[in-house]
C-alpha positions as semicolon CSV with decimal commas, in nm:
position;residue;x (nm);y (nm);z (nm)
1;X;-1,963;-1,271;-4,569
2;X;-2,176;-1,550;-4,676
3;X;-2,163;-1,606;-5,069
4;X;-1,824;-1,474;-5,078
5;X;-1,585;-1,621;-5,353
6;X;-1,274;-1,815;-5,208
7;X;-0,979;-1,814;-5,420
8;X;-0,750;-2,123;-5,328
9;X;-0,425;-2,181;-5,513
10;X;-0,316;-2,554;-5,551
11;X;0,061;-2,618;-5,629
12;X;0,091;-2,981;-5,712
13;X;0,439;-3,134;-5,835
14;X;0,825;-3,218;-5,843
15;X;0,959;-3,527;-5,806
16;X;0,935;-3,938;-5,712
17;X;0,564;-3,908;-5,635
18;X;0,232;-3,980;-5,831
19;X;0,076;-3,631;-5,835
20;X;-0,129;-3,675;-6,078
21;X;-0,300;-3,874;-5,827
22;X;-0,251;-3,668;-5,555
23;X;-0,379;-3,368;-5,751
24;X;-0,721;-3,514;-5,837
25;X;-0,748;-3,619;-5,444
26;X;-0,705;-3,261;-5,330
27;X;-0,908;-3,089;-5,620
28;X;-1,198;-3,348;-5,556
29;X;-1,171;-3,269;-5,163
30;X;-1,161;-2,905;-5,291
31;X;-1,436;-2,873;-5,502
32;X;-1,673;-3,000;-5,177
33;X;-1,693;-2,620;-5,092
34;X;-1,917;-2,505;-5,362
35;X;-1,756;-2,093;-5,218
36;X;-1,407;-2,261;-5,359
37;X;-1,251;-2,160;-5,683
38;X;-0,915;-2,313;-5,758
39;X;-0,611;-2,226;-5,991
40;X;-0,359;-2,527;-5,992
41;X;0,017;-2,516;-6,086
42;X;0,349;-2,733;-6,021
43;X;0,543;-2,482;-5,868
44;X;0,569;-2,123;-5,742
45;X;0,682;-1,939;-6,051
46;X;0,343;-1,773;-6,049
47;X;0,406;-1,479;-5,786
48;X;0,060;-1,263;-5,899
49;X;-0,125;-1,576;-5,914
50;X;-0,031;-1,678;-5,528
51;X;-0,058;-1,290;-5,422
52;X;-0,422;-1,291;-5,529
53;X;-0,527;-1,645;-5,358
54;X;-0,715;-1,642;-5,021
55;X;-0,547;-1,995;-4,951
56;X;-0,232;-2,161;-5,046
57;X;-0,273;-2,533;-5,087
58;X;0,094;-2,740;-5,134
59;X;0,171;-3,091;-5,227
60;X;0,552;-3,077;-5,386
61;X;0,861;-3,291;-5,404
62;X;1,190;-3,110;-5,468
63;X;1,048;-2,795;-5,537
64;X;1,248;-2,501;-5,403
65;X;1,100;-2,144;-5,488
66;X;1,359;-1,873;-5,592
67;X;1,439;-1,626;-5,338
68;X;1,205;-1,378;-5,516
69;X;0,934;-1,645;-5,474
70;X;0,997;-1,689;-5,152
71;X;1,007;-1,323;-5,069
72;X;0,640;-1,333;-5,236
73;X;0,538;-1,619;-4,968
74;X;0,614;-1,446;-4,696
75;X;0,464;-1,128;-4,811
76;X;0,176;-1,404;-4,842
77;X;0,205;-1,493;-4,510
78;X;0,226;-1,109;-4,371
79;X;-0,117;-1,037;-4,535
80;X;-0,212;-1,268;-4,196
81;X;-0,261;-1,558;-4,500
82;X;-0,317;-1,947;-4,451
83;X;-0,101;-2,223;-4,603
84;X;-0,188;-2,554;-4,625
85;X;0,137;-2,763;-4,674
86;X;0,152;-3,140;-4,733
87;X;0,420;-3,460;-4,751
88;X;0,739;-3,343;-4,888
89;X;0,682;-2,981;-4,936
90;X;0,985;-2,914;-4,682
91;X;1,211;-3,133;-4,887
92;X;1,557;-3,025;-5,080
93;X;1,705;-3,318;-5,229
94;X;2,042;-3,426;-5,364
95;X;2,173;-3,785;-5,435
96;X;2,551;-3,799;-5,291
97;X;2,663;-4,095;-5,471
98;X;2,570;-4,358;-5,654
99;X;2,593;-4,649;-5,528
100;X;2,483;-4,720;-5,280
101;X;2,230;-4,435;-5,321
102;X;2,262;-4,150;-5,053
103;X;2,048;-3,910;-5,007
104;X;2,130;-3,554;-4,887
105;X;1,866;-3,290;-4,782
106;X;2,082;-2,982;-4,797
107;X;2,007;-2,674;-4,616
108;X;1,991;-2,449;-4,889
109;X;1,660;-2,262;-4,826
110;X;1,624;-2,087;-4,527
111;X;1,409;-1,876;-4,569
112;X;1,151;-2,140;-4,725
113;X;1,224;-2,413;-4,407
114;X;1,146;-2,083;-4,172
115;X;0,861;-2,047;-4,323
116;X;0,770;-2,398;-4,333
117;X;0,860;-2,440;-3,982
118;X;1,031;-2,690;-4,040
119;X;1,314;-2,896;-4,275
120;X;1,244;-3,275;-4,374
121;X;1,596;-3,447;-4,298
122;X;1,556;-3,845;-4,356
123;X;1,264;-4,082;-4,315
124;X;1,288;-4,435;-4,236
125;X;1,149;-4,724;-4,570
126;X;0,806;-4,681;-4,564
127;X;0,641;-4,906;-4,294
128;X;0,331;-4,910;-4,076
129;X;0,324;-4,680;-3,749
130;X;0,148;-4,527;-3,498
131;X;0,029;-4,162;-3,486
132;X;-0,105;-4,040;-3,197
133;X;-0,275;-3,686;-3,112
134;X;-0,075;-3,438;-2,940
135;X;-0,343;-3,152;-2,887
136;X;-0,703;-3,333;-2,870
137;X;-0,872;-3,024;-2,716
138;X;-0,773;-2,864;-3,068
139;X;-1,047;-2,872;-3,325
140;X;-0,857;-2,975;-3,622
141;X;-0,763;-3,289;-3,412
142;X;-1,062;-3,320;-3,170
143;X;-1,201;-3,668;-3,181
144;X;-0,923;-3,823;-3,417
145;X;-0,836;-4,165;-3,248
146;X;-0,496;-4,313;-3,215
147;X;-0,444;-4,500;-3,620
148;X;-0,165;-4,713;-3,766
149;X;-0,096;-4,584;-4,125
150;X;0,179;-4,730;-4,326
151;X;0,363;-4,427;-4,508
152;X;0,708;-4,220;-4,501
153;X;0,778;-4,136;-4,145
154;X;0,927;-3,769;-4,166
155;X;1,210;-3,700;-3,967
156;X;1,277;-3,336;-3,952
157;X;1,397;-3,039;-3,763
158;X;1,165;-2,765;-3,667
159;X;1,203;-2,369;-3,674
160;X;1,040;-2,114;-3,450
161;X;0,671;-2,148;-3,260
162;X;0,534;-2,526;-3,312
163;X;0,156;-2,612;-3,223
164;X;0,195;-2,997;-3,248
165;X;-0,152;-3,189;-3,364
166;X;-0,009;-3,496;-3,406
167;X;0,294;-3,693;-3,327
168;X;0,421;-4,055;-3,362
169;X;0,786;-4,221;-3,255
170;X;1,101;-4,309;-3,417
171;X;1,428;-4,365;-3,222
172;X;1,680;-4,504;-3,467
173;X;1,897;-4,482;-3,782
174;X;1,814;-4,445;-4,149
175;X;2,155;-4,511;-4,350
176;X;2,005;-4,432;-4,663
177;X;2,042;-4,053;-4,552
178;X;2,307;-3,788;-4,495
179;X;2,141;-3,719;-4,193
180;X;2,121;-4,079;-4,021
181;X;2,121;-4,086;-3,652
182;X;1,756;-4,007;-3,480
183;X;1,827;-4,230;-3,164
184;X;1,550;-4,031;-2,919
185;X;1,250;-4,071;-2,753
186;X;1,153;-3,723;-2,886
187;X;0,824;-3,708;-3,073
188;X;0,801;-3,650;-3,431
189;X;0,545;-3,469;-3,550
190;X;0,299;-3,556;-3,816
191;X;0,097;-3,255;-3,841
192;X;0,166;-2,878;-3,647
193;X;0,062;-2,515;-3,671
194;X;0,285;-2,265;-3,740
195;X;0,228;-1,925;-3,706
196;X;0,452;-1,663;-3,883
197;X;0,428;-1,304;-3,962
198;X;0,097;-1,268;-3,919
199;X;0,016;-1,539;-4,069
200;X;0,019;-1,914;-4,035
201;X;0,110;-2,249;-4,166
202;X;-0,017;-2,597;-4,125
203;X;0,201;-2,874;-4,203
204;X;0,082;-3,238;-4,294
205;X;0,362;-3,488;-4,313
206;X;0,117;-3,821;-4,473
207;X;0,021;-3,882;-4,780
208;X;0,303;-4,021;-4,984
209;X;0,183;-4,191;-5,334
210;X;0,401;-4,327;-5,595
211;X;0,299;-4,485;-5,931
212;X;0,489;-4,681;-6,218
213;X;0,679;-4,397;-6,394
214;X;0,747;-4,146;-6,085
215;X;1,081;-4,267;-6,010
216;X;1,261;-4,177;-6,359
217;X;1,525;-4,150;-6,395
218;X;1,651;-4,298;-6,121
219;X;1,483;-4,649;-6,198
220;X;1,255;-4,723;-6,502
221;X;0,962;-4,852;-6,347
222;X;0,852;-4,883;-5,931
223;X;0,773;-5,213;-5,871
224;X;0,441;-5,156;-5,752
225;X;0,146;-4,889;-5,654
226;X;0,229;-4,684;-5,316
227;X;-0,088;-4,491;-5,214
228;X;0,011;-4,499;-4,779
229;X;-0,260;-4,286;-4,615
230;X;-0,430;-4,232;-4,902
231;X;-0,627;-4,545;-4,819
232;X;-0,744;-4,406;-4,448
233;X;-1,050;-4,234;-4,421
234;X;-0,923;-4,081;-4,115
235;X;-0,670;-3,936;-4,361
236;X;-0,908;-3,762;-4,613
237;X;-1,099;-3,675;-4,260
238;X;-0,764;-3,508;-4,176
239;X;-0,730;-3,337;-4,505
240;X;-1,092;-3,169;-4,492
241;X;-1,057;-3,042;-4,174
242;X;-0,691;-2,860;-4,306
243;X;-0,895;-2,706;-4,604
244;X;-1,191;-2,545;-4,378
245;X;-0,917;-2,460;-4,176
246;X;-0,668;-2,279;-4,479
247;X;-1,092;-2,108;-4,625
248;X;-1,170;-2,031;-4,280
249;X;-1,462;-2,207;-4,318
């Protein structure tokens, strides 16, 4: 109905990022769609909150939602909801041992990676790479041209239907995870649909950002400013076209 309120519910937060940054992005992109009103919150604690949202809107690090919260997403998700999930939303992290660092991504949420359609395993040291598009006839991708972006190159394994939008390439090994080996020619994707339940997900691997402070405690200060695809306007193209999609706009 035109005029009609959209209630969109923003969970920015967790770990090794600069989401402070990242929130003020997506609440600027956000507040473009005058219908819009937004509640914003680091993590899923608020079950009532997320019930009563039109949209769910995610950009977390780390953050795993109790098994009552993620009972409450998938009710979400059986009301034939939308979800909007970015970077490292998929990600469960655990450092092994200490030096040198290791990082594990256990599988400890099933229920939340089903959802997800996918779990983040390892990405390469951030570096420049190609993304291609995988569906172009698809309107969330339809006239997006090949681009190089330099960010975290997710490397994950996926769960149930997959719509892949976008895809680049990796075929190697990344010893500073659990999960190493990814010597294929498979495609990785970069951004999918995923329907479940009646309802459906979009996942968005881009967009890492990391400031001074955002690795403690691990290390005192980062050494510099990481903002990745942050600096693409085909990125913040990308991101629009995810929120008209989550509004139904």
């Amino acid at each position: 109905m035109a005029g009609q309120r959209i209630d969109a519910y923003l969970i920015c937060g967790g770990k090794y990022h600069d989401f402070d940054f990242a929130r003020v992005e997506l609440l600027k992109l956000l507040g473009e769609h005058e219908r819009i009103r937004t509640r914003v919150a680091e993590d899923f604690r608020d079950i009532e909150g997320i019930a009563a949202a039109d949209l769910l809107i995610t950009y977390t690090c780390d953050v795993v939602p109790s098994e009552e919260e993620q009972r409450a997403l998938q009710q979400f998700l059986r009301q034939g909801k939308r979800w909007y999930a970015l970077h490292a939303t998929d990600s469960v992290i655990s450092w092994l041992r200490e030096d040198p660092l290791l990082v594990g991504t256990p599988r400890s949420a099933p229920l939340f990676m089903e959802m997800l359609g996918n779990q983040f395993l390892a990405h390469p040291p951030i570096a420049p790479f190609e993304v291609r598009v995988s569906n172009p006839d698809h309107p969330l991708v339809a006239g997006i041209e090949p681009f190089t972006t330099t960010d975290e190159l997710y490397l994950m394994e996926h769960h149930g239907d997959i719509e892949p939008l976008l895809h680049c390439h990796f075929n190697g090994t990344v010893p500073e995870f659990d999960c190493s080996d990814w010597r294929s020619d498979d495609p990785r994707l970069v951004l999918y649909l995923h329907p479940y339940q009646g309802g459906e997900v979009l996942y968005f691997t881009l967009g890492h950002c990391r400031s001074r402070f955002d690795m403690q405690p691990l290390l005192e200060e980062w050494p510099q400013l990481d903002r990745c695809s942050w600096e693409l306007p085909v990125y913040y193209e990308l991101l629009r076209r995810g929120i008209s999609w989550a509004a139904r706009l």
